[in-house]
OpenMM code with the backbone's topology and positions (N, CA, C; nanometers):
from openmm import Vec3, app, unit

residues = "UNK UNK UNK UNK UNK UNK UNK UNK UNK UNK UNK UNK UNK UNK UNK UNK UNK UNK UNK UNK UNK UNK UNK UNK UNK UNK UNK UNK UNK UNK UNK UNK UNK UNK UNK UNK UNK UNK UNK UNK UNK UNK UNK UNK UNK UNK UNK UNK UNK UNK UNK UNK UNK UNK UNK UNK UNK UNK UNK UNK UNK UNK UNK UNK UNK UNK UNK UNK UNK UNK UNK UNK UNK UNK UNK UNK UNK UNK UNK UNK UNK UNK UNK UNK UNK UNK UNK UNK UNK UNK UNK UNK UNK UNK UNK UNK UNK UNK UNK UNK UNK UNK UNK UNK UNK UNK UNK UNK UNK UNK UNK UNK UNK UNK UNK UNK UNK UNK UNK UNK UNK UNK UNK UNK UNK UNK UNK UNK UNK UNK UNK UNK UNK UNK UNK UNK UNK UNK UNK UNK UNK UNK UNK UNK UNK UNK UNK UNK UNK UNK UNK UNK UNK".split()
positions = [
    Vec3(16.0062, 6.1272, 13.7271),
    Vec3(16.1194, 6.2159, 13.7417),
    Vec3(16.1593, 6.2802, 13.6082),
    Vec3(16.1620, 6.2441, 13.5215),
    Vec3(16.1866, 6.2739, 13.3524),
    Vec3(16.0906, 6.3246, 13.3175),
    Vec3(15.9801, 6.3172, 13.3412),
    Vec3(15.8594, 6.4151, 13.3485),
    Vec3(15.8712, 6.5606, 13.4097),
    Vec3(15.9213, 6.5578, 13.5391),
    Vec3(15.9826, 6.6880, 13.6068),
    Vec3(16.0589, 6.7648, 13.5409),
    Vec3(16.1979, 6.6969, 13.4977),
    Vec3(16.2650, 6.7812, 13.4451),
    Vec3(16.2614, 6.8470, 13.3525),
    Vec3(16.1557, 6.7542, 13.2095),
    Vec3(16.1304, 6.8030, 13.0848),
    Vec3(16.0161, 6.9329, 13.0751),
    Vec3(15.9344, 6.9238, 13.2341),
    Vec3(15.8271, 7.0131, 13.2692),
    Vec3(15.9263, 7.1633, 13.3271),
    Vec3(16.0164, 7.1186, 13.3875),
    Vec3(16.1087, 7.2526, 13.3954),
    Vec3(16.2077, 7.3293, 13.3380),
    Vec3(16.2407, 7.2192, 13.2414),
    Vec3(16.3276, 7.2589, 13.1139),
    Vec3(16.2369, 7.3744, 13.0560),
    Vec3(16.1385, 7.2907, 13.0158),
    Vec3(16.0157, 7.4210, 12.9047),
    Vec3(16.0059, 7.5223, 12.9853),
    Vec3(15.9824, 7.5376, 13.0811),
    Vec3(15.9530, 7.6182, 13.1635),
    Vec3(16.0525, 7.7366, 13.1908),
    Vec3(16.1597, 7.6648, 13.1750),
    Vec3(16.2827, 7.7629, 13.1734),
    Vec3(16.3033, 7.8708, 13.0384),
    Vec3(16.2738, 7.7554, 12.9535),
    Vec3(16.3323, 7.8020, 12.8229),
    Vec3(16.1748, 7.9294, 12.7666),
    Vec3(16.0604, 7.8673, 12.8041),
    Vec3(15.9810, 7.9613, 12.7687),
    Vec3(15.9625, 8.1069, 12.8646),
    Vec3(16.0084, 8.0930, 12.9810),
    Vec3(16.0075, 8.2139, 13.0403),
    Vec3(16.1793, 8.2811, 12.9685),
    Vec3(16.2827, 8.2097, 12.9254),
    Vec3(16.3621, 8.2667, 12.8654),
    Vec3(16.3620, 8.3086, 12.7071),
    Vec3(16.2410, 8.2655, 12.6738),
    Vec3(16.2519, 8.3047, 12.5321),
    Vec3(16.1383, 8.4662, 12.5282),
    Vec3(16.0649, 8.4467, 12.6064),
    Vec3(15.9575, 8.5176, 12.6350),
    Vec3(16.0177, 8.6424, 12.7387),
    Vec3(16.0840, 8.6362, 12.7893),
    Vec3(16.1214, 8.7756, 12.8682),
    Vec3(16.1309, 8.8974, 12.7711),
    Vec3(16.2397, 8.8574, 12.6655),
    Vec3(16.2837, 8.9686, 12.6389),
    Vec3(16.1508, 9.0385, 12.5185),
    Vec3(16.0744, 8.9915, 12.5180),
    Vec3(15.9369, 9.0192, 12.4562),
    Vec3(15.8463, 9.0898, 12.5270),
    Vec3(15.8601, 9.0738, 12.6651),
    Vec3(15.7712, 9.1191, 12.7502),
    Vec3(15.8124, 9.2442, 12.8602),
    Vec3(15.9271, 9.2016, 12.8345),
    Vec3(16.0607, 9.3243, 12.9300),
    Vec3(16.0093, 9.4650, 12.8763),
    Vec3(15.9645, 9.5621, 12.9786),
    Vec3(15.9352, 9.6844, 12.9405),
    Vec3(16.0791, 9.7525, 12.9073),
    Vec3(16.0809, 9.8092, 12.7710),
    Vec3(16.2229, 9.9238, 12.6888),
    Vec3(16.2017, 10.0383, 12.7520),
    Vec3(16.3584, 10.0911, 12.7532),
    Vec3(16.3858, 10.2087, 12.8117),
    Vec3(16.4059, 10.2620, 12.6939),
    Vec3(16.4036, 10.4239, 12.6721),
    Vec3(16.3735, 10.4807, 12.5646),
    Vec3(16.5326, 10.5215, 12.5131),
    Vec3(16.6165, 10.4573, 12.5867),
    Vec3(16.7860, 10.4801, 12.5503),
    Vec3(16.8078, 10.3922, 12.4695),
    Vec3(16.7086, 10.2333, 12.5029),
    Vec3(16.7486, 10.1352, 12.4094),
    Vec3(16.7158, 10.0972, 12.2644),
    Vec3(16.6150, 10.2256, 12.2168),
    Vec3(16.5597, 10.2216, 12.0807),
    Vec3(16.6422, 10.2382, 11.9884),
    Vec3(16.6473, 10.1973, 11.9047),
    Vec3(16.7627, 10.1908, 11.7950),
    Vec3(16.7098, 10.3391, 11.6993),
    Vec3(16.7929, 10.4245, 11.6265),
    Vec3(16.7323, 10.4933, 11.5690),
    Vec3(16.7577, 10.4624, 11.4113),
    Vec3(16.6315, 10.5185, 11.3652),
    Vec3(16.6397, 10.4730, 11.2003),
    Vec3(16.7681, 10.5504, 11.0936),
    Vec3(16.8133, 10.4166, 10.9951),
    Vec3(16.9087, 10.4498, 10.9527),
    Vec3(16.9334, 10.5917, 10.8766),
    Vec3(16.8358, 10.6221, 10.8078),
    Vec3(16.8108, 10.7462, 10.7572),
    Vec3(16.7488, 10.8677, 10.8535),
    Vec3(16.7852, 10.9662, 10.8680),
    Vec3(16.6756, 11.0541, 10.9325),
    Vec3(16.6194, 11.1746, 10.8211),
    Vec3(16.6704, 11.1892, 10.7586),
    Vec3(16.6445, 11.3076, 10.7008),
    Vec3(16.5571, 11.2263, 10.5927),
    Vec3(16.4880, 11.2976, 10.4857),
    Vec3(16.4428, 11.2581, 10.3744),
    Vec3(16.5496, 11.2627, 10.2894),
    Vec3(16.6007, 11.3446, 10.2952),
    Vec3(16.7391, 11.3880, 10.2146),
    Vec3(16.8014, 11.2750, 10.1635),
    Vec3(16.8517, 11.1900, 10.2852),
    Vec3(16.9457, 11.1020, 10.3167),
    Vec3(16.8419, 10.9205, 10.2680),
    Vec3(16.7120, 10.9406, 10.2597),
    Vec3(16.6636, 10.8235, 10.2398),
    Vec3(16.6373, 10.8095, 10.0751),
    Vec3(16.6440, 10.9379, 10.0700),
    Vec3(16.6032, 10.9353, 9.9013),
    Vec3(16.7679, 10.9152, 9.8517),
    Vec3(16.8348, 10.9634, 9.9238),
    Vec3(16.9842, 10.9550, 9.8573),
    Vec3(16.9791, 10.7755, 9.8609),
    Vec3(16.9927, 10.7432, 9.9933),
    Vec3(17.0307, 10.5363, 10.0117),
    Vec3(16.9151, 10.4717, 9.8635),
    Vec3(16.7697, 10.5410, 9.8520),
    Vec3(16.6665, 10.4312, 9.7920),
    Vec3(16.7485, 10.4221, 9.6340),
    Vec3(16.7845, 10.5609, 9.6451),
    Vec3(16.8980, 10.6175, 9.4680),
    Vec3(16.9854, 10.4950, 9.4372),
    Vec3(17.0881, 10.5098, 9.5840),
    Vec3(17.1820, 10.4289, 9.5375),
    Vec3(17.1573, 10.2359, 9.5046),
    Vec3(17.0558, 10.1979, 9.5675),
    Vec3(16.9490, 10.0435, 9.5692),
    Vec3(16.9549, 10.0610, 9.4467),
    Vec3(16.9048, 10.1760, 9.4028),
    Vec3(16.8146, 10.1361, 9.2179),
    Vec3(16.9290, 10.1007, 9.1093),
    Vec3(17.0448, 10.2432, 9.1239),
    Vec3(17.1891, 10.1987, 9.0915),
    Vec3(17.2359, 10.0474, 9.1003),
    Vec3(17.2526, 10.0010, 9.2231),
    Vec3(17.2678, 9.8786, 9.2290),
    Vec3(17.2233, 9.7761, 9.1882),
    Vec3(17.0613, 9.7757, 9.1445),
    Vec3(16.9909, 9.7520, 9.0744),
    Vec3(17.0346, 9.7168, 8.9693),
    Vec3(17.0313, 9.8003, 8.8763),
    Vec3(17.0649, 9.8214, 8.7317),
    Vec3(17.2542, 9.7622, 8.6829),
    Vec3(17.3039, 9.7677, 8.8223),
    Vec3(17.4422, 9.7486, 8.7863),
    Vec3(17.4156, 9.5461, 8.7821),
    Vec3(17.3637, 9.5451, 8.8708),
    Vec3(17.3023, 9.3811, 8.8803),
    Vec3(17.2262, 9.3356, 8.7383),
    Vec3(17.1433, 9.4072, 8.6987),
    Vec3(17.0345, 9.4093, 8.5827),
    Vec3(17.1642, 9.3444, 8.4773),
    Vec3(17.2587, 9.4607, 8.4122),
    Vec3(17.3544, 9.4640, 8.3438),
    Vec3(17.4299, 9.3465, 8.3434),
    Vec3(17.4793, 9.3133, 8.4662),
    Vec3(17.5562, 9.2118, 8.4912),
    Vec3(17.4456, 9.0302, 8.5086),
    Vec3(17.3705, 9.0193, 8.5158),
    Vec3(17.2621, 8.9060, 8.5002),
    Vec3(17.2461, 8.9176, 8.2910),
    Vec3(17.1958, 9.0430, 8.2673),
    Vec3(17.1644, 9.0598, 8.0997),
    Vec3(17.3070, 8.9822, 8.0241),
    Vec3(17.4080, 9.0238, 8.0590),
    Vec3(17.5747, 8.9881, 8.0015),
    Vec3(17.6344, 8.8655, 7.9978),
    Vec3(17.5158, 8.7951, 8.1145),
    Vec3(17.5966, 8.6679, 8.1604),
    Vec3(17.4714, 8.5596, 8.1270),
    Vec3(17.3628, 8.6451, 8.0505),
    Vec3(17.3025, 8.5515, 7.9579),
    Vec3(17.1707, 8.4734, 8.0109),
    Vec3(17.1742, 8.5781, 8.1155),
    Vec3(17.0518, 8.4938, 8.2282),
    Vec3(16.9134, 8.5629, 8.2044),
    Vec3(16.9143, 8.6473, 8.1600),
    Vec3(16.7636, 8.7474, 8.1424),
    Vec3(16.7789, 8.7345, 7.9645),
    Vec3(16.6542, 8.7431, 7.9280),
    Vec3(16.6242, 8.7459, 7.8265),
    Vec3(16.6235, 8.9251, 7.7755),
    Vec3(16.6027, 8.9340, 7.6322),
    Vec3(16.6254, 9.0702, 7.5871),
    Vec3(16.5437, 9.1525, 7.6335),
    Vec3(16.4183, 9.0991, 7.5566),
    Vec3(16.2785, 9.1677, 7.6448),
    Vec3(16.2788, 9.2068, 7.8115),
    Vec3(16.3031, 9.1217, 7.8610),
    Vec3(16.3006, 9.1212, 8.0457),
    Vec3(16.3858, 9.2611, 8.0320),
    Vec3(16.5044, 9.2262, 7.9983),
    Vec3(16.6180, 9.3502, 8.0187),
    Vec3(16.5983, 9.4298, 8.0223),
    Vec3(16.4946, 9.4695, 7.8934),
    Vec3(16.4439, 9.5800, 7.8224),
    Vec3(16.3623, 9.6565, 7.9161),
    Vec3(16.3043, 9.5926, 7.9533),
    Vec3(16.1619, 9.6239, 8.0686),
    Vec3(16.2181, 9.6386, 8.1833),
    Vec3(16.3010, 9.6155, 8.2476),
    Vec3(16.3722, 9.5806, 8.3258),
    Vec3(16.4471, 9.7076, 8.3702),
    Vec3(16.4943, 9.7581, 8.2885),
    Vec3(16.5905, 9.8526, 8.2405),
    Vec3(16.5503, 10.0231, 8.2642),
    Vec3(16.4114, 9.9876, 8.1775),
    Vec3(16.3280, 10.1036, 8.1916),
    Vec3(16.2810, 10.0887, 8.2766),
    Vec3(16.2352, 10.0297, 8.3188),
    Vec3(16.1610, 10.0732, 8.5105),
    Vec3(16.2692, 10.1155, 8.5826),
    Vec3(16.3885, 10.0913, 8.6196),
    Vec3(16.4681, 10.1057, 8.7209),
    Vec3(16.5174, 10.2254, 8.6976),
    Vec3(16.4953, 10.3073, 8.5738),
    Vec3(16.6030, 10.3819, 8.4820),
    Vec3(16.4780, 10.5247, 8.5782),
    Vec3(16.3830, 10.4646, 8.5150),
    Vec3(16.2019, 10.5891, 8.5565),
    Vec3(16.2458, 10.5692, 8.7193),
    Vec3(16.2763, 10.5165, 8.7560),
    Vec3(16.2840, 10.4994, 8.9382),
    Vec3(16.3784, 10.5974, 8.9694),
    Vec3(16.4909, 10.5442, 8.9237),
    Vec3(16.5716, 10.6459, 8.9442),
    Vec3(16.5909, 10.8068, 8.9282),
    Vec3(16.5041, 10.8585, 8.7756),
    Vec3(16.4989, 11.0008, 8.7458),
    Vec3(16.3935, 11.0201, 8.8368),
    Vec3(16.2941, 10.9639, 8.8950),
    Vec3(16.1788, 11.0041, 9.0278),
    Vec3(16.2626, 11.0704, 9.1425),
    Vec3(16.3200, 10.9507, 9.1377),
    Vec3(16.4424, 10.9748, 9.3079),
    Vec3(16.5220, 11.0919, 9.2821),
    Vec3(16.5959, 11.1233, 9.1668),
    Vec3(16.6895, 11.1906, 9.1522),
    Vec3(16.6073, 11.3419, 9.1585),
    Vec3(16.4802, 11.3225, 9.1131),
    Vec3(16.3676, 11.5000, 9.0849),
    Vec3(16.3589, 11.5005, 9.1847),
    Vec3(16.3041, 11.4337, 9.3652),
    Vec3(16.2673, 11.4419, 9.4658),
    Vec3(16.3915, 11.5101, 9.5346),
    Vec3(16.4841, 11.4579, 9.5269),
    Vec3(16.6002, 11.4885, 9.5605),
    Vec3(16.6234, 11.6028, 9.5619),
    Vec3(16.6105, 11.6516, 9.4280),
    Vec3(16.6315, 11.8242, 9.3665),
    Vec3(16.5517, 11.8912, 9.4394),
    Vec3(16.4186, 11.8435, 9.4345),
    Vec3(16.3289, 11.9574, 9.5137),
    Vec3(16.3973, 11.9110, 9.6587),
    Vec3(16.3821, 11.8105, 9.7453),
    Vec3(16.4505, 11.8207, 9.8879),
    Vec3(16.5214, 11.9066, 9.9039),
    Vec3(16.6111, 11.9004, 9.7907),
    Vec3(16.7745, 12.0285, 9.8420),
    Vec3(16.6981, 12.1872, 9.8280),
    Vec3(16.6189, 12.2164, 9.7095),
    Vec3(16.5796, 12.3302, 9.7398),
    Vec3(16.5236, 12.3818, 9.8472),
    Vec3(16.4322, 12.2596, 9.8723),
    Vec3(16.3590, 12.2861, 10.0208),
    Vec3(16.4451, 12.3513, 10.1089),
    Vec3(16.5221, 12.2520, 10.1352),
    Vec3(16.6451, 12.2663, 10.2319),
    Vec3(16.7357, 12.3804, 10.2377),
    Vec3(16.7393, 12.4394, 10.1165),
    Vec3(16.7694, 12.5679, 10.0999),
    Vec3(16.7208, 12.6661, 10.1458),
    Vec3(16.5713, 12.6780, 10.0991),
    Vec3(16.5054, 12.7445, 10.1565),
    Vec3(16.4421, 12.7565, 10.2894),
    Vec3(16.4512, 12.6498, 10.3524),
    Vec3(16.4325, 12.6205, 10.5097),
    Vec3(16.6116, 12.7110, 10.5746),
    Vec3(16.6832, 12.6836, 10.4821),
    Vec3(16.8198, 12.7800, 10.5575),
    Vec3(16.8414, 12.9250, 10.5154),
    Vec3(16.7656, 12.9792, 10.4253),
    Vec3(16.7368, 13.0976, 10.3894),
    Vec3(16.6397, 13.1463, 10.5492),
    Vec3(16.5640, 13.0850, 10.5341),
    Vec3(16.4314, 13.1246, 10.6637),
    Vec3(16.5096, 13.1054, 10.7977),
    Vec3(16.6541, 13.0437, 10.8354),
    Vec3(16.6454, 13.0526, 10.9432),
    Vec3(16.7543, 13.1131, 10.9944),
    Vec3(16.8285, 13.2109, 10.8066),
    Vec3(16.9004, 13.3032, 10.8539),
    Vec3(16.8423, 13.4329, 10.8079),
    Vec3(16.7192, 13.4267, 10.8090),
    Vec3(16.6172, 13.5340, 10.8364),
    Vec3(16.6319, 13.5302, 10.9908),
    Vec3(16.6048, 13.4544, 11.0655),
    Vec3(16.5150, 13.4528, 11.2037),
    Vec3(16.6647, 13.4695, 11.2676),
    Vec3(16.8040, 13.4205, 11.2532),
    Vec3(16.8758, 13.4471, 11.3237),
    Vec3(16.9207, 13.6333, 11.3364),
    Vec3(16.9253, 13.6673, 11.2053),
    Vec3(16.9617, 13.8081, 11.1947),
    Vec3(16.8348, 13.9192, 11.2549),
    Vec3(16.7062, 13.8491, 11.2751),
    Vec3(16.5813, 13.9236, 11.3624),
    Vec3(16.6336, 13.9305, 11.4954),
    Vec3(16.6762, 13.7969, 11.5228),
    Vec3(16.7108, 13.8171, 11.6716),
    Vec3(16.8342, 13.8562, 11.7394),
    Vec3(16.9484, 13.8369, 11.5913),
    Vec3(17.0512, 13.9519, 11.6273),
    Vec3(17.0347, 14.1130, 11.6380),
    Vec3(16.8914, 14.1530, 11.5364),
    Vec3(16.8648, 14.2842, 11.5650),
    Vec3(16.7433, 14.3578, 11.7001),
    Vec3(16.7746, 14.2223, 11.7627),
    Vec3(16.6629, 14.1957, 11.8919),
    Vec3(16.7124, 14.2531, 11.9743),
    Vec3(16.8457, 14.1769, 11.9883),
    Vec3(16.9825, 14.1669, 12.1123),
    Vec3(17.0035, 14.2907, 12.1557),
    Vec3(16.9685, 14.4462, 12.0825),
    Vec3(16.9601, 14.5656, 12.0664),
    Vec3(16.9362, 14.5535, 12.2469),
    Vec3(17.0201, 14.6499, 12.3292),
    Vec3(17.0265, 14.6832, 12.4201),
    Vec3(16.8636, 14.7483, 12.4558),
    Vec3(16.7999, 14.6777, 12.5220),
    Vec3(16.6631, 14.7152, 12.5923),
    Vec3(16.6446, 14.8523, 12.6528),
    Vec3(16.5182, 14.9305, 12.6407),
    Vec3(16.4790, 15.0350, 12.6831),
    Vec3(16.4851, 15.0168, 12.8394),
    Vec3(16.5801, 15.1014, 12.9194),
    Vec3(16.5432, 15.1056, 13.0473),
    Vec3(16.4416, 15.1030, 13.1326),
    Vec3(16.3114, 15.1848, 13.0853),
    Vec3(16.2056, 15.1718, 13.1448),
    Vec3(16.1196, 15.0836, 13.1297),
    Vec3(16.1517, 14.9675, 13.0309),
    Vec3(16.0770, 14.8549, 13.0119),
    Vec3(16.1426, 14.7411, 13.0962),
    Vec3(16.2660, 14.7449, 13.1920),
    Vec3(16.3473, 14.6575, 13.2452),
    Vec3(16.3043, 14.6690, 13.3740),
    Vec3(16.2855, 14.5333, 13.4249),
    Vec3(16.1773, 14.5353, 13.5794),
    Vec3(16.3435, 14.5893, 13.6743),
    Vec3(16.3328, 14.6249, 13.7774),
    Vec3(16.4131, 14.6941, 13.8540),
    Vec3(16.4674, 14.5746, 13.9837),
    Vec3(16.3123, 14.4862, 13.9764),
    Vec3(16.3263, 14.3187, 14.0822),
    Vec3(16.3964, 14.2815, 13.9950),
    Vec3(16.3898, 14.1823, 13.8761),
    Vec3(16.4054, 14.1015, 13.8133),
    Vec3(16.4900, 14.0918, 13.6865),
    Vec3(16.4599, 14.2224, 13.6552),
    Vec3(16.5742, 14.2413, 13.4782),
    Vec3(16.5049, 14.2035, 13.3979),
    Vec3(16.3956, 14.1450, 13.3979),
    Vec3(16.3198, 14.0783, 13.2901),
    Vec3(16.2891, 14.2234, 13.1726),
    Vec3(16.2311, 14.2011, 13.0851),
    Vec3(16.2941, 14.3026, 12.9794),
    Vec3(16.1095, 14.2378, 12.8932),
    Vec3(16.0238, 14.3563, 12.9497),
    Vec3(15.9077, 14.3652, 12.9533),
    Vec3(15.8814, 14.3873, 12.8106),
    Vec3(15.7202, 14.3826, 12.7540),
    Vec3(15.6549, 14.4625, 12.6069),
    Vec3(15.6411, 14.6012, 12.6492),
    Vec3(15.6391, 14.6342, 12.5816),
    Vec3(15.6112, 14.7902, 12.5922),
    Vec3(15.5020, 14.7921, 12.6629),
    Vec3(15.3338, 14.7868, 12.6898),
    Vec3(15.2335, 14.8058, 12.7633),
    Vec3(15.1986, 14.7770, 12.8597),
    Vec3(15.2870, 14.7388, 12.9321),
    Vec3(15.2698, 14.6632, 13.0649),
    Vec3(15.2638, 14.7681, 13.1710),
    Vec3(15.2170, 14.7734, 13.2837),
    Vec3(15.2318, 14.8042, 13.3879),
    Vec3(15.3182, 14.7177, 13.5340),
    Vec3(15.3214, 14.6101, 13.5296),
    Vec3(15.3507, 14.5199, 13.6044),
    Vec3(15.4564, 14.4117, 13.5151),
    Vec3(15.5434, 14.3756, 13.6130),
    Vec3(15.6398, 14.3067, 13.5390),
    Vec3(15.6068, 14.1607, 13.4849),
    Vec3(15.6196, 14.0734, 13.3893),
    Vec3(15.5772, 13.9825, 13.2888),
    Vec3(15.6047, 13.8366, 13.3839),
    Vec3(15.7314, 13.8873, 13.4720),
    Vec3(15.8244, 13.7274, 13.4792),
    Vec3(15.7928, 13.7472, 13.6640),
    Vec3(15.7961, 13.8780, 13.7343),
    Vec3(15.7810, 13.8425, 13.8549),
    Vec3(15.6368, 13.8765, 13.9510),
    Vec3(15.5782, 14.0015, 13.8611),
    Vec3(15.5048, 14.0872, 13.8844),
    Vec3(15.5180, 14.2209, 13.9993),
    Vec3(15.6420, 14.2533, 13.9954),
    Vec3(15.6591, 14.3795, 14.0881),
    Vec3(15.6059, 14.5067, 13.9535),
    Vec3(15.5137, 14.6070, 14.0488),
    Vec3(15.5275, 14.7271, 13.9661),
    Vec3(15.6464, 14.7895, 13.9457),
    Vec3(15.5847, 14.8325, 13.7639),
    Vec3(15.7222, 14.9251, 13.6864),
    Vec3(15.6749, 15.0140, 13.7568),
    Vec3(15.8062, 15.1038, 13.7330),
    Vec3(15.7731, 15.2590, 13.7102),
    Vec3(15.6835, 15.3244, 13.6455),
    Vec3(15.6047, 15.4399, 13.6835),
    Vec3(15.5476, 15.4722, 13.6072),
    Vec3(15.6195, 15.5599, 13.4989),
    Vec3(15.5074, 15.5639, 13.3616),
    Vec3(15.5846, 15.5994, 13.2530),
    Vec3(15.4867, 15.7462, 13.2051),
    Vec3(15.5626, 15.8487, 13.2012),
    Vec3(15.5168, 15.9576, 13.1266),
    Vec3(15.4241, 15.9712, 13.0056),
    Vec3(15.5102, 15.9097, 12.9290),
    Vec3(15.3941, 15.8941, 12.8140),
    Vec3(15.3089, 15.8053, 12.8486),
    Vec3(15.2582, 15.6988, 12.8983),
    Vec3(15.1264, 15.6628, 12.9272),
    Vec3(15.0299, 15.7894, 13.0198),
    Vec3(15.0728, 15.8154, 13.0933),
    Vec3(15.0226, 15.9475, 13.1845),
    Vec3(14.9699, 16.0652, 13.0974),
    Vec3(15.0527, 16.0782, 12.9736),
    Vec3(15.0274, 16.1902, 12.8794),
    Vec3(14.8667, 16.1486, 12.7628),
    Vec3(14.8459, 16.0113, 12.7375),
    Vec3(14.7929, 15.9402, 12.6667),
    Vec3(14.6411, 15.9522, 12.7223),
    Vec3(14.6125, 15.9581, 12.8599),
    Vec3(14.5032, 15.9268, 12.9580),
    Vec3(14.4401, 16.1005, 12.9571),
] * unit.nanometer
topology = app.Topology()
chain = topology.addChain("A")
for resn in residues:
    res = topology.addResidue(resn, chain)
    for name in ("N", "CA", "C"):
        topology.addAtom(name, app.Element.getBySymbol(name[0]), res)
């Protein structure tokens, strides 16, 4: 009987330790990473190295690191940091320039919005055709025919 129970105890506990290992995730339950941007990861790795060095300082003061260590110590974290801080610089330019480019593309398509040529506008549909078409893009009813193609032939 003590055999039974200790055989269903495990049994319990390993199908309970083991579920949630084996349980297929729904894609709501993924956690997302703390950083998303590069921006933002190079900013957090910045502030580590800072912390770093504020630790470095405070261990060197209180007599626990030797001079040398410090020394070495000091300068690596110091080179880490002007890395992070240059990456950084270029990120933001990037980033600049990725918002330069996409108030290029907004002001293209504000000069898009330009009220459409009538005879390029399907008469079924409204769809708002290329210029060379004969047949409409989105439903396929014939356009109108157009003069200047007629003149072209």
């Amino acid at each position: 009987m003590p055999l039974a129970i200790a055989l269903a105890t495990a049994a319990t506990l390993s199908v309970f330790v083991a579920f949630p290992l084996l349980a297929p995730g729904t894609e709501g339950d993924q956690l997302l990473p703390v950083d998303v941007t590069p921006l933002a990861d190079l900013k957090r790795r910045r502030m580590v190295v800072y912390e770093n060095l504020q630790d470095l300082e405070f261990e060197f003061k209180a007599g626990k690191i030797a001079r040398e260590d410090y020394q070495t110590m000091s300068e690596n974290y110091k080179a880490e940091a002007a890395g992070l801080m240059a990456a950084s610089l270029e990120a933001e330019t990037t980033t600049q320039g990725d918002a330069w480019i996409e108030r290029e593309v907004a002001a293209r398509r504000a000069r898009r919005k330009v009220a459409p040529s009538p005879q390029y506008l399907c008469p079924e549909c409204g769809f708002e055709n290329p210029l060379p078409v004969k047949f409409c893009g989105e439903c396929g009813a014939k356009l109108a025919s157009r003069p200047e193609l007629r003149k072209k032939k």
